[in-house]
C-alpha positions in Angstrom: 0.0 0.0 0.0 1.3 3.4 -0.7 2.0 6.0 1.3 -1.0 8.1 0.4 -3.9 5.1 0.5 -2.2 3.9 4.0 -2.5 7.6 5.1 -5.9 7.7 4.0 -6.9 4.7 6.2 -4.9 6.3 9.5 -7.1 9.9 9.3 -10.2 7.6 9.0 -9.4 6.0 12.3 -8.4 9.1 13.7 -11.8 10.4 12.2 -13.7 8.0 13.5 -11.8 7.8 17.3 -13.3 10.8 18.5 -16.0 13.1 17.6 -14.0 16.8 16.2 -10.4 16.8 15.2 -8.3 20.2 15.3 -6.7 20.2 12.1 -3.5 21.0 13.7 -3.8 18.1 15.9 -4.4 15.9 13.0 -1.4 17.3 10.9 0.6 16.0 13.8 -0.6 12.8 14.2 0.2 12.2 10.7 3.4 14.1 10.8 2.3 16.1 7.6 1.1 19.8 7.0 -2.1 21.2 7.5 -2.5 21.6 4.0 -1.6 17.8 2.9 -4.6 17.1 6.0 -6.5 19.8 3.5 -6.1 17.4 0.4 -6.6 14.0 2.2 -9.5 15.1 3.6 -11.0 15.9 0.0 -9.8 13.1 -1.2 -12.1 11.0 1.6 -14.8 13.4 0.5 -14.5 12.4 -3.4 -14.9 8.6 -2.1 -17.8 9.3 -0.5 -17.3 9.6 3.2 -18.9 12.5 4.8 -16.2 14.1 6.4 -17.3 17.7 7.7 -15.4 21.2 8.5 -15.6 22.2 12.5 -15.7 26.2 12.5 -13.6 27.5 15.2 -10.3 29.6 16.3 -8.1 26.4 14.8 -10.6 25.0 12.9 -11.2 21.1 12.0 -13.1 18.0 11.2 -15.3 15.4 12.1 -17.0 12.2 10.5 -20.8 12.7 9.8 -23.1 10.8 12.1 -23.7 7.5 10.5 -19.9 6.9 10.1 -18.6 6.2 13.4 -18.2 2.6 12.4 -14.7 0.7 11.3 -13.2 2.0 8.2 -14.3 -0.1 5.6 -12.5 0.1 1.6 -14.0 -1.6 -1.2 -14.0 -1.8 -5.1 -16.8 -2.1 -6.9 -16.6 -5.8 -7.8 -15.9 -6.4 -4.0 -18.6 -3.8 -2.6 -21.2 -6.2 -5.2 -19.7 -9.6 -4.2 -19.8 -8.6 -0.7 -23.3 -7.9 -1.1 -24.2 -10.7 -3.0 -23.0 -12.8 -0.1 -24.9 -11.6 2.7 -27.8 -11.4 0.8 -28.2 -15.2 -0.2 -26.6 -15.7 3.1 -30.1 -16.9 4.1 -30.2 -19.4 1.8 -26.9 -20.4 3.1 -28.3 -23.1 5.8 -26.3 -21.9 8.4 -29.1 -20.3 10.2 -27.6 -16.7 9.9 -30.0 -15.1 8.1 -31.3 -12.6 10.3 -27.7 -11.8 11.0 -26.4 -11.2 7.5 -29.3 -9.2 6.8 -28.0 -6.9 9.9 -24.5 -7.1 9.0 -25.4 -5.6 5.4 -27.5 -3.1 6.5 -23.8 -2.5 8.8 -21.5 -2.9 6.0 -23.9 -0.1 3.6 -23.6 2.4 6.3 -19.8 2.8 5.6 -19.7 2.6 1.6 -19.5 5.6 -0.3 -22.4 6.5 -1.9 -21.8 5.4 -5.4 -20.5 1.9 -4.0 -24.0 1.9 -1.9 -25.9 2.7 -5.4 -24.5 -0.7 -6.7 -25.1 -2.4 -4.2 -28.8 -1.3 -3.7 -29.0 -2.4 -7.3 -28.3 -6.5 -6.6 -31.6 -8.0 -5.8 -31.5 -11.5 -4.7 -34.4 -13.5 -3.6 -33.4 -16.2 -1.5 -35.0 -19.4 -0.7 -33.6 -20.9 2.7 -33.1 -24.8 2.7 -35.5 -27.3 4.7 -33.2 -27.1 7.7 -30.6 -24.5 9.1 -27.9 -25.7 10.7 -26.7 -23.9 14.2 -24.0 -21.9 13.6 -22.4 -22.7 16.8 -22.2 -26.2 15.6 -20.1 -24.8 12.3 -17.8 -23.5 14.7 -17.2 -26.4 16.7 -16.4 -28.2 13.5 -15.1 -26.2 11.7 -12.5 -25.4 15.0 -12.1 -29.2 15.1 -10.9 -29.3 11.4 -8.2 -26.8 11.5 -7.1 -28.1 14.8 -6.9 -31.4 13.4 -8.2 -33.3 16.7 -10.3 -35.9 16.8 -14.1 -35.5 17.3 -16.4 -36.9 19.9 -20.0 -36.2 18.7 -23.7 -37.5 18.0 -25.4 -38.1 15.1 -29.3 -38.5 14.0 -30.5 -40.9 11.6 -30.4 -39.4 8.2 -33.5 -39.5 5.8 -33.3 -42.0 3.2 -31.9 -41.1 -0.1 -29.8 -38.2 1.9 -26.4 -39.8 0.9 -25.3 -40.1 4.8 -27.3 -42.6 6.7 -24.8 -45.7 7.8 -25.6 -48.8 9.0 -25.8 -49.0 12.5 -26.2 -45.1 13.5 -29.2 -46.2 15.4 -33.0 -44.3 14.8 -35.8 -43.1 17.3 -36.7 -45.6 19.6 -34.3 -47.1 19.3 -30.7 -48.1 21.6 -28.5 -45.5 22.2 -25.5 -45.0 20.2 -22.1 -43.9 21.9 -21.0 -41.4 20.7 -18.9 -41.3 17.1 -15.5 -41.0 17.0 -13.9 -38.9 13.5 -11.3 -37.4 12.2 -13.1 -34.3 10.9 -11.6 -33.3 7.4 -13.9 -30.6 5.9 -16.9 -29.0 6.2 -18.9 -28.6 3.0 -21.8 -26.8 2.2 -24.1 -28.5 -0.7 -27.3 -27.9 -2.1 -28.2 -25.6 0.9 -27.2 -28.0 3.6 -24.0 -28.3 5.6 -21.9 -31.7 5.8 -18.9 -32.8 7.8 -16.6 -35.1 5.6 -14.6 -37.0 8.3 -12.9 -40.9 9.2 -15.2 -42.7 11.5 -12.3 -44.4 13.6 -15.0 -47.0 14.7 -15.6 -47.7 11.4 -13.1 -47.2 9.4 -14.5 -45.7 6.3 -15.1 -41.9 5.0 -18.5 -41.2 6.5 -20.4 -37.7 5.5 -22.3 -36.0 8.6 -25.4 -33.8 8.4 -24.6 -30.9 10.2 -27.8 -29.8 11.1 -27.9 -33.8 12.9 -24.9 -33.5 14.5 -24.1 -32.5 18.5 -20.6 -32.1 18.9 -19.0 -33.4 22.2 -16.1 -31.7 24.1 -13.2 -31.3 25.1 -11.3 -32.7 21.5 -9.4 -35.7 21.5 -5.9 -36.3 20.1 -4.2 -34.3 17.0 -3.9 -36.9 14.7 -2.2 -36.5 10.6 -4.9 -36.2 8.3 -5.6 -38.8 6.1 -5.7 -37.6 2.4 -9.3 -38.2 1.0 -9.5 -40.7 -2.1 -9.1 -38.6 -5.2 -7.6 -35.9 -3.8 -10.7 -33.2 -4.5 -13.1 -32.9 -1.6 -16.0 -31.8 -3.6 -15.6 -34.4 -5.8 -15.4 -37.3 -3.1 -18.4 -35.9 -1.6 -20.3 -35.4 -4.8 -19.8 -39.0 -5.5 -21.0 -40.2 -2.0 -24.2 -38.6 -2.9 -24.4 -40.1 -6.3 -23.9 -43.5 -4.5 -20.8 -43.8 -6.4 -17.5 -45.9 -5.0 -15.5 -43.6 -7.3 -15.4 -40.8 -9.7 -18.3 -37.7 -9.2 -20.5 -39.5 -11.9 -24.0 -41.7 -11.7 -22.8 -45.3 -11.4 -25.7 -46.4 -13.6 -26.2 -44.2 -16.6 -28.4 -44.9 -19.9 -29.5 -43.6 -23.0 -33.5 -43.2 -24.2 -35.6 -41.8 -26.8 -38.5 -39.5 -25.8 -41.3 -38.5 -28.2 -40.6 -34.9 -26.9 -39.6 -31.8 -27.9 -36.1 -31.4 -26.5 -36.9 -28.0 -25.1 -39.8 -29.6 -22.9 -37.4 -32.6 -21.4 -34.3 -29.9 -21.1 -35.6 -27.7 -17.9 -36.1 -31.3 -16.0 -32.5 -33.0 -17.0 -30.7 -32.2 -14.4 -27.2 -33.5 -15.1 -28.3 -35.0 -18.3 -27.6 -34.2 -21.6 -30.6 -33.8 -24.5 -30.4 -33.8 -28.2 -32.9 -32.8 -31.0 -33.8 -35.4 -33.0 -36.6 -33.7 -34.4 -39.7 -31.2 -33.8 -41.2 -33.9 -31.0 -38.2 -36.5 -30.4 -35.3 -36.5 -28.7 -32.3 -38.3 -27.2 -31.7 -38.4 -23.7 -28.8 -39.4 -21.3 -29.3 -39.6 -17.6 -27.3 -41.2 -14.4 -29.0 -42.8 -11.3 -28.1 -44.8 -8.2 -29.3 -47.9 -9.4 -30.7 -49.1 -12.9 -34.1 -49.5 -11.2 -33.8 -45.5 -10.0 -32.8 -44.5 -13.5 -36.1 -46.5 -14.9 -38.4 -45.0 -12.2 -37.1 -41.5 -13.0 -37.6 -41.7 -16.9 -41.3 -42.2 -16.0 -41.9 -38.9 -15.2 -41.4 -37.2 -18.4 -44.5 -39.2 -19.5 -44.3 -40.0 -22.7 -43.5 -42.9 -24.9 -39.6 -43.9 -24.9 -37.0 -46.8 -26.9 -34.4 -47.5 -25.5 -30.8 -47.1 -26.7 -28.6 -48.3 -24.3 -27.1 -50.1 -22.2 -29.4 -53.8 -21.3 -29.0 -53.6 -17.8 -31.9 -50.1 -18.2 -33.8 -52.2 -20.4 -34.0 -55.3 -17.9 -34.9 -52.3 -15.0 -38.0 -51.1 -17.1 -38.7 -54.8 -17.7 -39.0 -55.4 -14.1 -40.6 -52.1 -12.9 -43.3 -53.0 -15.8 -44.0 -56.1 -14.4 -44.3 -54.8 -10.3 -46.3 -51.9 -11.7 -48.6 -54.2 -13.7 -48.9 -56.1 -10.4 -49.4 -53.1 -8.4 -52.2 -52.3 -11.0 -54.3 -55.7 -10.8 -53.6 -56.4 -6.8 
């Protein structure tokens, strides 16, 4: 930083430390003259803050009201992203909306005015997940991850379908489980839900923790080296979990149909999928499951007639979902 920007931030602390400033007094703080005070204090005034003249004998300045907080300097890209963050904050999971809506209220207080213009401009509508986690229990894990200690803590059963129920990790009414005992590695934030990726040392495998179902225990337990995840890429590893996959961040079961559909009314509900135009009302489309018998199920709700391209194992999954439904039907 320069010695003009870092002079800059010094007479906005001394601006905002007390209520008038003597510009004397505030020449020698910054061991410069009165007149260099003169220019820096029009150079604040050209950023935006609201710095005011004191009339007097020796004259001086003062922050407007309204400014009395921390110093804050932002670009424009920053002053928007900053913005943009505690505005889908909400949405977040964390369970900090209220907060982030306070703290960006705080944060637009201290921008210059043409910064506050931009941000007033991003409108985001935010739509919070089905359950926010506590952020106290972020901390904890978080604090147990980058202390690398070993976790003590307790864990509810997870829906099916979630990606991180386990064998064994108990449900209501049922026996008490002791208490689980991981390695914590990261904690990831997906599809507006917080996880804990971490080594079950009772069961040693990865395991991936809803944080929302999880009561941390204390104190920590032992520092321990951490184990490097399989792939190397967290998101990846985790992304696979929840695919049901053993290994890369893809489907384990993906096949190939033809829909008699336009391609731009199958599109919006492909997901990860790809579509291709055959035609005015057909198309070719390739989707990824769990299971063969999960990818037949979901091609049923495009409703419409279908062939199938590939591979036999999705056309033996129809086959066998025709025949329970058929059941199902007649029963």
């Amino acid at each position: 930083m320069n010695g003009t920007s870092s002079r800059l931030l010094t007479l906005l602390s001394l601006l905002q430390a007390r209520r008038d400033w003597p510009g004397a007094a505030l020449a020698d703080r910054l061991g410069v003259t009165p007149r260099t005070v003169r220019r820096d204090v029009d150079r604040l005034r050209e950023l935006g803050y609201p710095v005011q003249a004191v009339k007097g004998p020796a004259g001086g300045y003062r922050l407007a009201a309204g400014a009395d907080l921390p110093p804050l300097l932002f670009d424009d890209d920053q002053a928007v992203a900053l913005a943009v963050a505690l505005r889908v904050a909400a949405a977040s999971g964390a369970g900090i909306g209220e907060a982030a809506g306070r703290a960006l209220a705080t944060v637009r207080q201290v921008l210059p005015s043409r910064l506050r213009h931009r941000v007033d401009a991003v409108e985001v509508t935010a739509v919070p997940g089905p359950r926010d986690v506590d952020p106290a229990v972020l901390v904890a894990l978080t604090t147990a991850v980058r202390a690398r200690q070993v976790l003590r803590l307790d864990h509810g059963t997870a829906a099916p379908g979630d990606g991180t129920a386990a064998p064994g990790d108990g449900g209501p009414g049922g026996p008490v489980a002791p208490p689980r005992r991981v390695e914590p590695h990261a904690v990831v934030a997906r599809g507006g839900r917080w996880y804990l990726l971490a080594w079950d040392l009772d069961r040693a495998d990865w395991r991936v923790f809803r944080a929302d179902r999880v009561t941390p225990r204390s104190p920590l337990g032992a520092r321990f080296v951490p184990r490097e995840v399989p792939g190397g890429d967290v998101a990846a590893f985790v992304g696979a979990r929840f695919k049901g996959s053993a290994g890369a961040d893809e489907w384990p079961c993906r096949g190939t149909v033809e829909l008699d559909l336009p391609a731009a009314d199958v599109a919006p509900f492909a997901a990860d999928g790809t579509v291709e135009p055959l035609g005015p009302d057909r198309c070719r489309l390739t989707l990824g499951a769990w299971s063969w018998t999960g990818l037949a199920a979901g091609l049923g709700r495009f409703d419409a007639d279908l062939r199938v391209v590939g591979p036999p194992q999705l056309r033996d999954a129809l086959a066998t979902l025709s025949r329970r439904y058929a059941a199902a039907a007649t029963s």
